[in-house]
Biopython code that builds the backbone (N, CA, C, O; Angstrom):
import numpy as np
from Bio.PDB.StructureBuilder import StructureBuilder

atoms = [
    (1, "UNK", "N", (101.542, 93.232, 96.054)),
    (1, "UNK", "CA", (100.707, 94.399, 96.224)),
    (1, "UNK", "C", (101.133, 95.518, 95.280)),
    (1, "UNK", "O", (100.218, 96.115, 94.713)),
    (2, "UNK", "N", (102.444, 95.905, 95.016)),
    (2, "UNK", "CA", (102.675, 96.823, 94.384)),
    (2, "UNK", "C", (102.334, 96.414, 92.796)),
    (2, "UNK", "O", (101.517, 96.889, 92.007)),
    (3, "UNK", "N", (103.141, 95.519, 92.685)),
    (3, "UNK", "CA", (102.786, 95.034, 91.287)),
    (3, "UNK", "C", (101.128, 95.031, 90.361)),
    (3, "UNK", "O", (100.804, 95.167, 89.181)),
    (4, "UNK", "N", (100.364, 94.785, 91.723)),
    (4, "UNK", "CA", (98.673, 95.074, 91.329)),
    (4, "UNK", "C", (98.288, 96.441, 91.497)),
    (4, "UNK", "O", (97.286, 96.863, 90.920)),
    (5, "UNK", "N", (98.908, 97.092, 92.149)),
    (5, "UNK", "CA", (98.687, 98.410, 91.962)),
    (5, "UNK", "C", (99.373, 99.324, 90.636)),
    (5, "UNK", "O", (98.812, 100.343, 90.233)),
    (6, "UNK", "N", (100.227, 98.983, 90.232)),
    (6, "UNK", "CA", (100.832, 99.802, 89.320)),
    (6, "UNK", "C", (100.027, 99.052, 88.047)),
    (6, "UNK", "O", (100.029, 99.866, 87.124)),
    (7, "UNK", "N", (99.617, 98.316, 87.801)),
    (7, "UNK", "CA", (98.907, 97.509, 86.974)),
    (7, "UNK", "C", (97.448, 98.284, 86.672)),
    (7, "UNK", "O", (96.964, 98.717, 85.626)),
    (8, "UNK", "N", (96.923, 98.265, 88.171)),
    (8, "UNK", "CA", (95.508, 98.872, 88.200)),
    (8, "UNK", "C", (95.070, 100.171, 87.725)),
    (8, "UNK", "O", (94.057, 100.488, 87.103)),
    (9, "UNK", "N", (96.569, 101.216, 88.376)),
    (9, "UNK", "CA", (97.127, 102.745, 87.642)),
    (9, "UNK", "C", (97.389, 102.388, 86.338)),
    (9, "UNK", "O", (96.235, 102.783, 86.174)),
    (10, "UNK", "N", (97.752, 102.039, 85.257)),
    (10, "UNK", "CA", (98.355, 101.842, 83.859)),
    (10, "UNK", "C", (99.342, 102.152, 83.931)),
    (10, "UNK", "O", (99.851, 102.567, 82.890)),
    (11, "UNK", "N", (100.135, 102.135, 85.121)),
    (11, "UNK", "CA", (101.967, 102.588, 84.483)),
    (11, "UNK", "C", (102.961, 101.302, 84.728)),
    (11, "UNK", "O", (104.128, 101.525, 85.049)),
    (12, "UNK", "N", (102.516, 100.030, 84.584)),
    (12, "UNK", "CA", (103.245, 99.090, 84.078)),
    (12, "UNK", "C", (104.272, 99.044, 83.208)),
    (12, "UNK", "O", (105.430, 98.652, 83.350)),
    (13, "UNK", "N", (103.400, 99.725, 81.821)),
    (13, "UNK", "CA", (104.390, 100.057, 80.602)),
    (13, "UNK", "C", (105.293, 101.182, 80.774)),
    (13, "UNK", "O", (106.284, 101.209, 80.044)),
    (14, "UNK", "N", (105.134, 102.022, 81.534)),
    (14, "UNK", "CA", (106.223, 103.190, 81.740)),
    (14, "UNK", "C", (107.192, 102.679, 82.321)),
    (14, "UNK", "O", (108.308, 103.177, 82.176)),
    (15, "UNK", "N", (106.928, 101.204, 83.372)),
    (15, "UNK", "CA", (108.307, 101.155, 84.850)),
    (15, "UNK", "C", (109.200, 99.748, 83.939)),
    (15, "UNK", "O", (108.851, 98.884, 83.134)),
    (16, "UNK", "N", (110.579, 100.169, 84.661)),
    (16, "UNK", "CA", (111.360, 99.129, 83.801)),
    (16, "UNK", "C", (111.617, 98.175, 85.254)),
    (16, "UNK", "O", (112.088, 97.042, 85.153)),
    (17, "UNK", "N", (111.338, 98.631, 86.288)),
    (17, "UNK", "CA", (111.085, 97.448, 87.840)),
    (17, "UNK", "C", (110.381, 97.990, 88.721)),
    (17, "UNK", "O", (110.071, 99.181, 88.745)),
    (18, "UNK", "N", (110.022, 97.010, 89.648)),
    (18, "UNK", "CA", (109.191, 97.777, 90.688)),
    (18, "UNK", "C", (110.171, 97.229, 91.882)),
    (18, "UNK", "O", (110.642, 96.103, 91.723)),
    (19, "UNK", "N", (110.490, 97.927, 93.014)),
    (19, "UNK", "CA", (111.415, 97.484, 93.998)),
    (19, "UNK", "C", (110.256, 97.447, 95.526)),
    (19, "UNK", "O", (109.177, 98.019, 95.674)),
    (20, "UNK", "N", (110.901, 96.680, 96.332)),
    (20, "UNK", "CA", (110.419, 96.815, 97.189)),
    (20, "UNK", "C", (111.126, 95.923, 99.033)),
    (20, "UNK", "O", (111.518, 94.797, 99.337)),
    (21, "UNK", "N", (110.969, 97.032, 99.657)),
    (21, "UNK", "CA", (112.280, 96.892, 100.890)),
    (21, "UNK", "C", (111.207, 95.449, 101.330)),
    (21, "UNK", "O", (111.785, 94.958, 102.300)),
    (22, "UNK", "N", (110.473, 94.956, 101.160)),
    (22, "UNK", "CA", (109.649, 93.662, 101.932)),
    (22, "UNK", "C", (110.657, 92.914, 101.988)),
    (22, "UNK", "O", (110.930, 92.363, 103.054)),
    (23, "UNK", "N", (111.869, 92.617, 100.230)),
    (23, "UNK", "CA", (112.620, 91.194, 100.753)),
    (23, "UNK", "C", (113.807, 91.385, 101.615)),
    (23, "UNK", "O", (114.619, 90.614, 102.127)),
    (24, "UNK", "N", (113.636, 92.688, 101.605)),
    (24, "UNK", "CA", (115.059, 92.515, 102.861)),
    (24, "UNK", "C", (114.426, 93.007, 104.362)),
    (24, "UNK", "O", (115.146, 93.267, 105.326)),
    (25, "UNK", "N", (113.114, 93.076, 104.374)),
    (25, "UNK", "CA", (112.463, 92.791, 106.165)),
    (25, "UNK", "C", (113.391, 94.121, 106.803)),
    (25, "UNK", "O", (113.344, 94.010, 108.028)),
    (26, "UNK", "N", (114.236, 95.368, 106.403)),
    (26, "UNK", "CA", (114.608, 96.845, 107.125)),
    (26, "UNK", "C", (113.578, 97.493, 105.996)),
    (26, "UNK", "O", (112.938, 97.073, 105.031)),
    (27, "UNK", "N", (113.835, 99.054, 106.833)),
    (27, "UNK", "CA", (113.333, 100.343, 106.167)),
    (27, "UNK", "C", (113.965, 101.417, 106.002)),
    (27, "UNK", "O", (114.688, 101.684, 106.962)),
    (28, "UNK", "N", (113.986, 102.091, 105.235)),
    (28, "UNK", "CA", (114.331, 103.481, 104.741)),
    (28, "UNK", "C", (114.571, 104.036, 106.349)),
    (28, "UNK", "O", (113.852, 103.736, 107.302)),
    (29, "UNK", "N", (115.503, 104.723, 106.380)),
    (29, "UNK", "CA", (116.849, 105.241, 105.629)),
    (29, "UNK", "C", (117.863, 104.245, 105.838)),
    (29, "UNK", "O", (118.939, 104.720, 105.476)),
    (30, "UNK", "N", (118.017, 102.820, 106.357)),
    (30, "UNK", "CA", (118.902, 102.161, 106.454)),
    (30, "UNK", "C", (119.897, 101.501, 105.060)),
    (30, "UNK", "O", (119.525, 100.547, 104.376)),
    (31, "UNK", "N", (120.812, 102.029, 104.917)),
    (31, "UNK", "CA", (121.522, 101.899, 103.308)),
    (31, "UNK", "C", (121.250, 100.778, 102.794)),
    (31, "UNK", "O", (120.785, 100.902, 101.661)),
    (32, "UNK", "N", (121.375, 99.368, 103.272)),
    (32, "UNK", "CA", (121.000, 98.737, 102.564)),
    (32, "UNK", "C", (119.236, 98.716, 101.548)),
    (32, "UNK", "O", (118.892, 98.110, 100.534)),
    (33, "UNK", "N", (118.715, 99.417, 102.207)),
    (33, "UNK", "CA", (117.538, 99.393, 101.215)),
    (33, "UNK", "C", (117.706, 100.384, 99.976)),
    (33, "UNK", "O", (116.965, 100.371, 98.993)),
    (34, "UNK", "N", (118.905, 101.337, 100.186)),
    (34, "UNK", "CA", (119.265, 102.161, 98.939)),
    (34, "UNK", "C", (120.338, 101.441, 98.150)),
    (34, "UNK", "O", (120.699, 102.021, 97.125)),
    (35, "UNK", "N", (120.946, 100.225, 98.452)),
    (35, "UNK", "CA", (121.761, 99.345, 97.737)),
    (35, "UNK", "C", (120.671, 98.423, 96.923)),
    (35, "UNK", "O", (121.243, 97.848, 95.997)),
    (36, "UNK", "N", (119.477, 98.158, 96.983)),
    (36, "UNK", "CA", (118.641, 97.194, 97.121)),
    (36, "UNK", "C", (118.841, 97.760, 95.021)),
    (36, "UNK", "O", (119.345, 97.152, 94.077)),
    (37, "UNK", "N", (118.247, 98.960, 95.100)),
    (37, "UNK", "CA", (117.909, 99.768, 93.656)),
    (37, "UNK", "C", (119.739, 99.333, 92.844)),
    (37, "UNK", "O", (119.936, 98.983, 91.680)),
    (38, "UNK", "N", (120.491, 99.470, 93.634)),
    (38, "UNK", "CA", (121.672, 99.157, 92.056)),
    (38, "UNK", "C", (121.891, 97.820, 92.257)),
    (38, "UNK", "O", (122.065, 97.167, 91.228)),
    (39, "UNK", "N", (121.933, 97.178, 93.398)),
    (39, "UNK", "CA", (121.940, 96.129, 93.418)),
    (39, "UNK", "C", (120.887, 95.168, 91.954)),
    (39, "UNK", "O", (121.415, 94.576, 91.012)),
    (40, "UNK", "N", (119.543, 95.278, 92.171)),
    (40, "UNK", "CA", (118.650, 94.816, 91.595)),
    (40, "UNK", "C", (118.974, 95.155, 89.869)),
    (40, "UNK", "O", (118.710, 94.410, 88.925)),
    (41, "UNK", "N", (119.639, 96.549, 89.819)),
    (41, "UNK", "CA", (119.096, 97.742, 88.514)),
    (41, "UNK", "C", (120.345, 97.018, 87.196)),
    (41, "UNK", "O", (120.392, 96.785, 85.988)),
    (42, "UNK", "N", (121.416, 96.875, 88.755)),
    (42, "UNK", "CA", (122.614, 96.883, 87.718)),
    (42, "UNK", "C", (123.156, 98.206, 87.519)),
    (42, "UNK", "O", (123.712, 98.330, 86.427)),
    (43, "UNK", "N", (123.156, 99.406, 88.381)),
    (43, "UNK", "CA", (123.634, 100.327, 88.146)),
    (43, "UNK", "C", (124.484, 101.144, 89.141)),
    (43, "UNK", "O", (124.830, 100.482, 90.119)),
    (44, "UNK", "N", (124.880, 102.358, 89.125)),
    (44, "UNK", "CA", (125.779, 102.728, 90.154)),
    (44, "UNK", "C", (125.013, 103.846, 90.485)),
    (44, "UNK", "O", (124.039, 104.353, 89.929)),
    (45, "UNK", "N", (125.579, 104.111, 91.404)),
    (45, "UNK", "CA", (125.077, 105.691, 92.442)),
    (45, "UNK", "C", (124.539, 106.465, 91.692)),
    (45, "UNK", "O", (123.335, 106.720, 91.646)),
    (46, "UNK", "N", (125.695, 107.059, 90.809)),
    (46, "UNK", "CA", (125.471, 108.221, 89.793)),
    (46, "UNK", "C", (123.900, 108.399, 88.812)),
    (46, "UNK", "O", (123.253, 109.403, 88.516)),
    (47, "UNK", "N", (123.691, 106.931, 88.508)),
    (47, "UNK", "CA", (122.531, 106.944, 87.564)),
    (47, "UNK", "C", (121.437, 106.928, 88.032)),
    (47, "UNK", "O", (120.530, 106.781, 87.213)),
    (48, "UNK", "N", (121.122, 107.040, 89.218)),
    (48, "UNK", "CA", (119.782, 107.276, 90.115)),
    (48, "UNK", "C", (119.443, 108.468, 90.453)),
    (48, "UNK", "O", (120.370, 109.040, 91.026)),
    (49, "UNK", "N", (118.252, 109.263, 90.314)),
    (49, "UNK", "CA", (117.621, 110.531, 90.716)),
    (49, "UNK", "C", (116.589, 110.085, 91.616)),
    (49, "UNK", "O", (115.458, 109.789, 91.231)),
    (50, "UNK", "N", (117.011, 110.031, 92.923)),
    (50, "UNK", "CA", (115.947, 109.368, 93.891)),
    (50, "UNK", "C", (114.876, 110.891, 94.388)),
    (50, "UNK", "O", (115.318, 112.035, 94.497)),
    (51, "UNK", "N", (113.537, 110.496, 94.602)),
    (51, "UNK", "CA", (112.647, 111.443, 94.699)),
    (51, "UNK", "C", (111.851, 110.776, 95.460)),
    (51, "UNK", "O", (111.606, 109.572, 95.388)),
    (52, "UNK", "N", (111.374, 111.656, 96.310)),
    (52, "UNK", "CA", (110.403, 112.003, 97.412)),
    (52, "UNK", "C", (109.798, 112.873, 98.060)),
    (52, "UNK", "O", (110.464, 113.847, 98.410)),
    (53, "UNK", "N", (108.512, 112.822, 98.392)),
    (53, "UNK", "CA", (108.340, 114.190, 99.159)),
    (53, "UNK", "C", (108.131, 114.452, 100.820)),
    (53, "UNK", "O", (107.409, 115.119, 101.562)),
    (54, "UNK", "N", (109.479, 113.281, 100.925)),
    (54, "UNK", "CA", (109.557, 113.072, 102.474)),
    (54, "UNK", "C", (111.156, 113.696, 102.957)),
    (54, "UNK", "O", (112.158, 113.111, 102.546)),
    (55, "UNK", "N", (111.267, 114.775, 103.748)),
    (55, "UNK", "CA", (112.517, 115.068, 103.545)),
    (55, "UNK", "C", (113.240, 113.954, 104.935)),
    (55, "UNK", "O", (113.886, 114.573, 105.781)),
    (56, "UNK", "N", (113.192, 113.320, 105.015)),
    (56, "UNK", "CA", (113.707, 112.492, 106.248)),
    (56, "UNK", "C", (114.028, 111.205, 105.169)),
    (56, "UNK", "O", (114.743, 110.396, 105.761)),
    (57, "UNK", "N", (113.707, 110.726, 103.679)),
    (57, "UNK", "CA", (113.463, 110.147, 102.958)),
    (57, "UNK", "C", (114.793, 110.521, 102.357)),
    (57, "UNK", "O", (115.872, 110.010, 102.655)),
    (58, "UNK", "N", (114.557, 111.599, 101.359)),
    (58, "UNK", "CA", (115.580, 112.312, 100.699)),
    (58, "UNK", "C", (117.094, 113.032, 101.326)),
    (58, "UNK", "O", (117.975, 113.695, 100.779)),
    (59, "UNK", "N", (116.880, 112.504, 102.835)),
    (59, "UNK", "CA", (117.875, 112.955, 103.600)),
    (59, "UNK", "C", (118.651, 111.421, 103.609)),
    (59, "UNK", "O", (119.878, 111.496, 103.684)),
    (60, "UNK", "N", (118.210, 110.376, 103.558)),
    (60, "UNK", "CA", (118.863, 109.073, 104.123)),
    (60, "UNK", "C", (119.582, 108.761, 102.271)),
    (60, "UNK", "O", (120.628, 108.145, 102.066)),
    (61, "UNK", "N", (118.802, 109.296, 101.298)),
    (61, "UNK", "CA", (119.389, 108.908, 99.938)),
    (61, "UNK", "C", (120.210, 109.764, 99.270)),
    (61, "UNK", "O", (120.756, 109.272, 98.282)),
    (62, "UNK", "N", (120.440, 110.822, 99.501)),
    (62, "UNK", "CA", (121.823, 111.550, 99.957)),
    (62, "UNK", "C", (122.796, 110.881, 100.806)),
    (62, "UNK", "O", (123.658, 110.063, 100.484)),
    (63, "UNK", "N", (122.568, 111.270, 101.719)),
    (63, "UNK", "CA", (123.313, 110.351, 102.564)),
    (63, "UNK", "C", (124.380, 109.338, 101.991)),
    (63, "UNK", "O", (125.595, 109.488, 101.865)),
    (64, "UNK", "N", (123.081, 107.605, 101.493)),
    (64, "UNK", "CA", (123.600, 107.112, 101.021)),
    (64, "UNK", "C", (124.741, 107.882, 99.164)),
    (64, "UNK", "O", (125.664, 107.237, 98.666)),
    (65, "UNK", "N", (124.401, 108.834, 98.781)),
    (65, "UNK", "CA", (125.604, 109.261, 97.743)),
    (65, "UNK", "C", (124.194, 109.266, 96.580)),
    (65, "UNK", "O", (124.834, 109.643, 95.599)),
    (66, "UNK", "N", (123.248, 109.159, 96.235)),
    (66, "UNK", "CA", (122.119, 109.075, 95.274)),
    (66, "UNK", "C", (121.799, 110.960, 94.849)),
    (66, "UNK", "O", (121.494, 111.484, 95.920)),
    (67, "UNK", "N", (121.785, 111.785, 93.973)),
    (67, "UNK", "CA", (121.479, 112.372, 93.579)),
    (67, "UNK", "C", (119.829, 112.199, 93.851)),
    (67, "UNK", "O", (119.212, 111.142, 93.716)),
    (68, "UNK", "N", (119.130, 113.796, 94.365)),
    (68, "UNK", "CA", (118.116, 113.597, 95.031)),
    (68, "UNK", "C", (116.851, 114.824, 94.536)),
    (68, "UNK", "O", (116.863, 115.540, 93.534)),
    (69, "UNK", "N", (116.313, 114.782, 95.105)),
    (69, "UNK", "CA", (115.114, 115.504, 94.443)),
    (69, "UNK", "C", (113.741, 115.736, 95.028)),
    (69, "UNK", "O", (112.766, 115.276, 94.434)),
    (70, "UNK", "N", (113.559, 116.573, 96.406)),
    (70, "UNK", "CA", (112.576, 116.579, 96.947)),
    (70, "UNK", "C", (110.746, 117.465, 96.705)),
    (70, "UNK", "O", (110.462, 118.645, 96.910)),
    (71, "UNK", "N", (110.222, 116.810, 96.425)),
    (71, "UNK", "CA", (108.736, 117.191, 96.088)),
    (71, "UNK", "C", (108.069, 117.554, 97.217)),
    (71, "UNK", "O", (107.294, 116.862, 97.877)),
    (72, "UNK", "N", (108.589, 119.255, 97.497)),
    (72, "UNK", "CA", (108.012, 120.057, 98.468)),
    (72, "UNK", "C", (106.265, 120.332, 98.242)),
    (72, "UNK", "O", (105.866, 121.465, 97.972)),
    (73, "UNK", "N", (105.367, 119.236, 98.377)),
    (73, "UNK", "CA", (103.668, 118.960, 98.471)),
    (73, "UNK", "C", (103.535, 120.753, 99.398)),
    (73, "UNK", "O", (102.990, 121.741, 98.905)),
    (74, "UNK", "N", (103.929, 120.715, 100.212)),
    (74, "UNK", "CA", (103.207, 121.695, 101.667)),
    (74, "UNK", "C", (103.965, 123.394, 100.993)),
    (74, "UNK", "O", (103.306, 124.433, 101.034)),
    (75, "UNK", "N", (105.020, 123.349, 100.577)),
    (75, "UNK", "CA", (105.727, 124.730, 100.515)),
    (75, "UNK", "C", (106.238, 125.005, 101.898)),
    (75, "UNK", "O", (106.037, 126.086, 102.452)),
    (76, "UNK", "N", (107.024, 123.833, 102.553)),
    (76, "UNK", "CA", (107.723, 123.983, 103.885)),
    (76, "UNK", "C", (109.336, 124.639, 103.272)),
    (76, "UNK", "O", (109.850, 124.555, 102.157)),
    (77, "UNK", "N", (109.789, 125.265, 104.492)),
    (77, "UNK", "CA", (110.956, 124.962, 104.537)),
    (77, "UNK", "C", (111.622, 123.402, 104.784)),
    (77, "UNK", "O", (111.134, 122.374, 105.254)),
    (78, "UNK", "N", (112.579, 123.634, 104.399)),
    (78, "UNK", "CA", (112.920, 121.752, 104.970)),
    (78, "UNK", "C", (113.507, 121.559, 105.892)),
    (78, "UNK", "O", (114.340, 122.265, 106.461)),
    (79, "UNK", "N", (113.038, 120.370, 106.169)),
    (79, "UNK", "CA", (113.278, 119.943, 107.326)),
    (79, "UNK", "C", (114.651, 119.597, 107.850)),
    (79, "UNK", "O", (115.633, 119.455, 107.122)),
    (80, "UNK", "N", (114.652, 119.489, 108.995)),
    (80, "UNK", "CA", (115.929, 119.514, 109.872)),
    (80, "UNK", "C", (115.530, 118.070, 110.349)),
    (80, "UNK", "O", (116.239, 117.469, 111.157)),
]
sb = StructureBuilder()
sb.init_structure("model")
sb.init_model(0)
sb.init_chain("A")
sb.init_seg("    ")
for serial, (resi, resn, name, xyz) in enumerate(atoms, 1):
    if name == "N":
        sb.init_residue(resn, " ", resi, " ")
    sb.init_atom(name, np.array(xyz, "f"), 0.0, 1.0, " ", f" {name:<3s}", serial, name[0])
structure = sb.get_structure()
């Protein structure tokens, strides 16, 4: 599904992978789905700028140690 979607958008050529928590059957915020990205990438903590505009999202990838970056959509304060 993702793969036909990013296809259908044209940003195929921009992405160097597409990830997705399906093969490990958990969800966000459980760490292993933030191991899933260096695991797969080949990279370490440091080299990831994880982004979202879910702060319950950007709270679990902190957490896990990921440098983070939240896309305040509403102009909330953030969340607790």
């Amino acid at each position: 599904m993702l793969h036909t979607l990013v296809e259908s958008v044209g940003l195929k050529q921009h992405l160097f992978a597409i990830l997705s928590v399906d093969v490990l059957k958990i969800f966000k915020p459980n760490p292993r789905v933030y191991d899933l990205a260096l695991t797969r990438l080949g990279i370490v903590k440091e080299e990831i700028l994880f982004v979202s505009s879910n702060g319950w999202d950007v709270a679990g990838a902190k957490s896990f140690g990921f440098t983070v970056g939240w896309v305040n959509r509403q102009g909330n304060t953030t969340e607790a």
